[in-house]
N, C-alpha and C positions, 0 to 999 in steps of 0.2 A: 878799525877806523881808517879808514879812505883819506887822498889826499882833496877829494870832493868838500869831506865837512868840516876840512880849514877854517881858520879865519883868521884875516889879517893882524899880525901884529902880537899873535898867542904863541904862547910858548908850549910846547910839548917836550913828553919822553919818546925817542925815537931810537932805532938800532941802524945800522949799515953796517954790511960786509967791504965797502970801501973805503967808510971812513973813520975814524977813531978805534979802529981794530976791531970792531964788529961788538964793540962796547955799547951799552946803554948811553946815552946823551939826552941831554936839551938842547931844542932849536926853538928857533921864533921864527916865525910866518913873517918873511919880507917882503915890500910891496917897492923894493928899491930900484927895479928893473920897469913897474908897471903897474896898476892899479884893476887892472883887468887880471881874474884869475889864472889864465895862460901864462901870465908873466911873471906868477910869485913865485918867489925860493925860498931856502930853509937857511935863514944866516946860522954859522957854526961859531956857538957861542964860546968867544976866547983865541977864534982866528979870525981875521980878514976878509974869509971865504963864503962862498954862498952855494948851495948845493941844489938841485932839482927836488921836489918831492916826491919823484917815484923812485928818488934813489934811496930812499929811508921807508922803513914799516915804524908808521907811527903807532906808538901803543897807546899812550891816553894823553888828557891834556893836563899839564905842570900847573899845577895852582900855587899860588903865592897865597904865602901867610896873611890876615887878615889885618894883622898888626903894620906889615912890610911897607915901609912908602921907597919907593921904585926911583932913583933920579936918573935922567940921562946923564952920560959922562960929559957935558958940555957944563955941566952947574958945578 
C-alpha cells in the first residue's frame, strides 16, 4: 500500500527504520500542514511529531472496533 491510497484522517499500521525503532506503529493521515495531498503527514501517535509518508512502509489500514466511539482530547 502506497502513500498514494491515503486518506485523510485514517489511521494505519506502519514500520520505520527511523522511527520508533523500526517497530510496527499506528499513524493517522494529517491534513495539519494542508489539505492538498503534497502536504499530508503521518502524525505519531503519542508524540507531538509529524513525519512524511515516504518515511514509513504502510502495511494496511488500522480499523477501530465497531463498538469504539473515538473522542477528541478537547471533550
Amino acid at each position: 500500500m502506497g502513500a498514494a491510497s491515503l486518506l485523510p484522517g485514517c489511521f494505519y499500521w506502519a514500520k520505520s527504520p527511523r522511527f520508533f525503532d523500526g517497530k510496527i506503529t499506528v499513524v493517522r493521515v494529517s491534513t495539519v500542514f494542508g489539505a492538498e495531498p503534497d502536504y499530508w503527514t503521518l502524525a505519531l501517535l503519542g508524540t507531538d511529531q509529524h513525519a512524511m509518508p515516504r518515511d514509513f512502509e504502510i502495511i494496511a489500514p488500522a480499523e477501530m472496533p465497531e463498538d469504539y466511539v473515538l473522542q477528541n482530547g478537547a471533550e
